[in-house]
N, C-alpha and C positions, 0 to 999 in steps of 0.2 A: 600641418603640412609637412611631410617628409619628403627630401631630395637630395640627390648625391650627383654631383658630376665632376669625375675624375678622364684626367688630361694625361698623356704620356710626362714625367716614366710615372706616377704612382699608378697610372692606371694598370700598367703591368706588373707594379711592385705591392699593390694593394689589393690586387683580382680575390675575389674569395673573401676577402677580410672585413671585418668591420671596421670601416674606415674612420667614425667617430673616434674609436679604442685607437688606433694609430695616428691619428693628429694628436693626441691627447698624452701619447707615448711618446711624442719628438722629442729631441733633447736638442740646447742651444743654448744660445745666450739672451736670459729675459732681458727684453726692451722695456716692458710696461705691463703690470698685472693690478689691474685695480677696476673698479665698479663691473664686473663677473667677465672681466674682457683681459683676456694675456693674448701677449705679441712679442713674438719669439726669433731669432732668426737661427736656424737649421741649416744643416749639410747634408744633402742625398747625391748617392757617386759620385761625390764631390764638386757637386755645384751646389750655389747658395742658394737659400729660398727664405721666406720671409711665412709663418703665421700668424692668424689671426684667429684665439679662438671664444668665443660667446659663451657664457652659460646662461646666460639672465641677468637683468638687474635688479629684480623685483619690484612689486609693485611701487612700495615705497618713493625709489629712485624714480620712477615713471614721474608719478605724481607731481615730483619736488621739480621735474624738467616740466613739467606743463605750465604747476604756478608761476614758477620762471619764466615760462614764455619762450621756454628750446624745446626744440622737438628730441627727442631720448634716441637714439641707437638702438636700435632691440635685437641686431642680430647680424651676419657679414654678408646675407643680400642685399642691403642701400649698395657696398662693395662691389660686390659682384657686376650689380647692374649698373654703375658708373662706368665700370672696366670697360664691359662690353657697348656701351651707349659711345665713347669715346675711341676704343677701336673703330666701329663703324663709320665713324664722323671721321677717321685717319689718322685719329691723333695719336700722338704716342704715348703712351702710358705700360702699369702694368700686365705681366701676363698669366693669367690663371691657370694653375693648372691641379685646381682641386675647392670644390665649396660643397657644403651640408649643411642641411639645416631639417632637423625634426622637431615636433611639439606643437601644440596649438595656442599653449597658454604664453601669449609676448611679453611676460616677464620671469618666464624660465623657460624659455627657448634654445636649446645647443646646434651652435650654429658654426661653421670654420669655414676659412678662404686661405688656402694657402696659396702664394705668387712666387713667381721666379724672382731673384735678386739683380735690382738696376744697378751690375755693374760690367765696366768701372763706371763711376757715376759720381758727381758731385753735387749737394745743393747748391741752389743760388744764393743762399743766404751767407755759405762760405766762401762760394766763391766770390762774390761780388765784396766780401767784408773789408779789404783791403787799397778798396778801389778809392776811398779820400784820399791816401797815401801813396799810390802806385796807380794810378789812373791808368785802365784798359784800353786797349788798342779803339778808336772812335770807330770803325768801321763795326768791331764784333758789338760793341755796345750798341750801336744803333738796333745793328741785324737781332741781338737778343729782346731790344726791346719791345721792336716789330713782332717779336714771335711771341713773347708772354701776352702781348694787346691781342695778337689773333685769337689763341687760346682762349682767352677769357672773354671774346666775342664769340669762338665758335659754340663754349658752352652755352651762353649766356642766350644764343640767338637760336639752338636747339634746344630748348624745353630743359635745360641744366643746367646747376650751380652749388659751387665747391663746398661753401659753409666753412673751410680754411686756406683759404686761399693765400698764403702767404709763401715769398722764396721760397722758404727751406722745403716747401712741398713741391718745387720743379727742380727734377735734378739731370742737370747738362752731362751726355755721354761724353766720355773724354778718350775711347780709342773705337775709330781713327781723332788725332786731334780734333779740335772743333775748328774753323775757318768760317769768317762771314759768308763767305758761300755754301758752306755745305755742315750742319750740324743738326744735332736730336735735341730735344729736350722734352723730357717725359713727365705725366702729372701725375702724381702718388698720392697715399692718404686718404682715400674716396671713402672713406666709412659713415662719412656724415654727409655725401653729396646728397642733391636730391634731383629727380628727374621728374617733371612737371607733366600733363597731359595738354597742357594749354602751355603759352610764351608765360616764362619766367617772370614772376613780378620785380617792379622794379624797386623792391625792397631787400630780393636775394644780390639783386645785381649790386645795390649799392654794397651790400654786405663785402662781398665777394672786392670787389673796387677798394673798400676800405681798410679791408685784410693787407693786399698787398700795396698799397700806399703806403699801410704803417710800415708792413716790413722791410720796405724801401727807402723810409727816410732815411738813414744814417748810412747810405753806400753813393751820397755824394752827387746825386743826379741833378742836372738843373731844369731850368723853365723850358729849354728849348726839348730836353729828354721827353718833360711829361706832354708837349704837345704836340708831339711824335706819338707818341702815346695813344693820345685820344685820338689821332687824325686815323689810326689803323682801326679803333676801337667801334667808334662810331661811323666809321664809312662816312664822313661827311666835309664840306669848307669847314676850315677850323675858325672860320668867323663865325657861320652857322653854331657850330660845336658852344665857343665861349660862349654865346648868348642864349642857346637855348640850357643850355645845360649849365647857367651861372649857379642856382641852389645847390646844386649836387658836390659843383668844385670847390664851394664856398664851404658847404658842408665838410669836404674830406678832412681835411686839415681839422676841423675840430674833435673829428670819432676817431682820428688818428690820436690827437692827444688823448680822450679819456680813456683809447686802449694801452695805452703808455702809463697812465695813471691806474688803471684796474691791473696791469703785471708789476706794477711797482708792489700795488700793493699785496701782492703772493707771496705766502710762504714761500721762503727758499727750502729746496729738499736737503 
């Protein structure tokens, strides 16, 4: 399957070109090049933009992600089509303005998504890092955490779900300032989402829940935070909530610790 959709300006800076051979020509600052996947961030007339570009993983890789039991990336449409599944739904995220992908064979597939850059923009994982120590204003923390519960019900409850769902992949716009009344915060990273034809199992969900519980522990939040939390989450009495959903709360806490215990045990780069 061959396809190219380019967005202003490359659409007019790319007209004529082979667009494969000019994502491929970008020049920047490598973020991450490994298993046939670089990610770059570039400057076009001087605005930032962020690539993403695929060659394959090869079969090999495929394989070793199945007996695992992950599903493999094979290319920057899963991307694309988070982008655009989450614009629709109003949320704010990324904005594309260029993807390809050629080949048939899904483990040499060349494939690119290049986005505009979120800025200025902060993750939540820095911003929040601080907050044991310098505790945030109680209004913005409630309001932000109203907004991460939405998010991850609006996916969750439209046929979608993150697969990393942690802070550091929501990053809070910071001009104009942010105010409990009035702020963005956009969701990035979508290269591993997945868009379901049917409601999301509730095994992505926990996944997705897990994620950002872990990344949440150490920014200091209490009992009354997370049941704020779930009360937006689940649309429901948060007496209802505790009892039907006693396995799942009972659960986090423990897939929070063995993801604590699986990056412990990573090499350090």
């Amino acid at each position: 399957m061959n396809q190219v959709i380019l967005r202003s300006p490359l659409k007019q800076l790319w007209a004529g070109l082979d667009p494969f051979a000019k994502v491929e020509a970008l020049q920047g600052h490598v973020l991450r090049e490994r298993e046939g996947r670089r990610t770059l961030r570039t400057e076009i007339d001087g605005r930032g933009y962020f690539a993403k570009i695929h060659r394959g993983v090869g079969w090999r890789e495929i394989f070793k992600n199945l007996i695992c039991l992950r599903l493999p990336v094979l290319g920057a449409r899963n991307e694309w089509l988070a982008i655009e599944r989450l614009r629709q739904l109003g949320a704010d995220t990324m904005c594309m303005v260029a993807f390809g992908e050629r080949g048939w064979n899904p483990a040499r597939k060349h494939s690119f998504i290049v986005t505009e850059e979120l800025a200025p923009t902060i993750n939540l994982e820095d911003y929040c890092r601080d907050w044991p120590r310098i505790p945030p204003e109680p209004m913005f923390k409630h309001a932000l955490i109203v907004r991460v519960a939405g998010i991850a019900r609006l996916m969750h409850e439209n046929q979608m779900n993150h697969r990393d769902f942690y802070l550091c992949h929501l990053r809070l716009h910071t001009d104009p300032p942010p105010t409990p009344e009035a702020f963005r915060l956009s969701v990035m990273d979508l290269h591993r989402a997945q868009i379901h034809a049917r409601e999301t199992a509730s095994r992505w969900r926990r996944k997705d829940l897990a994620g950002l519980y872990f990344s949440a522990l150490g920014i200091g939040l209490t009992r009354r935070d997370l049941l704020r939390f779930l009360r937006v989450y689940f649309s429901a009495p948060l007496r209802d909530t505790l009892r039907d959903q006693a396995k799942l709360l009972a659960w986090l806490p423990r897939e929070a610790a063995r993801l604590d215990e699986r990056d412990r045990r990573k090499p350090s780069d």
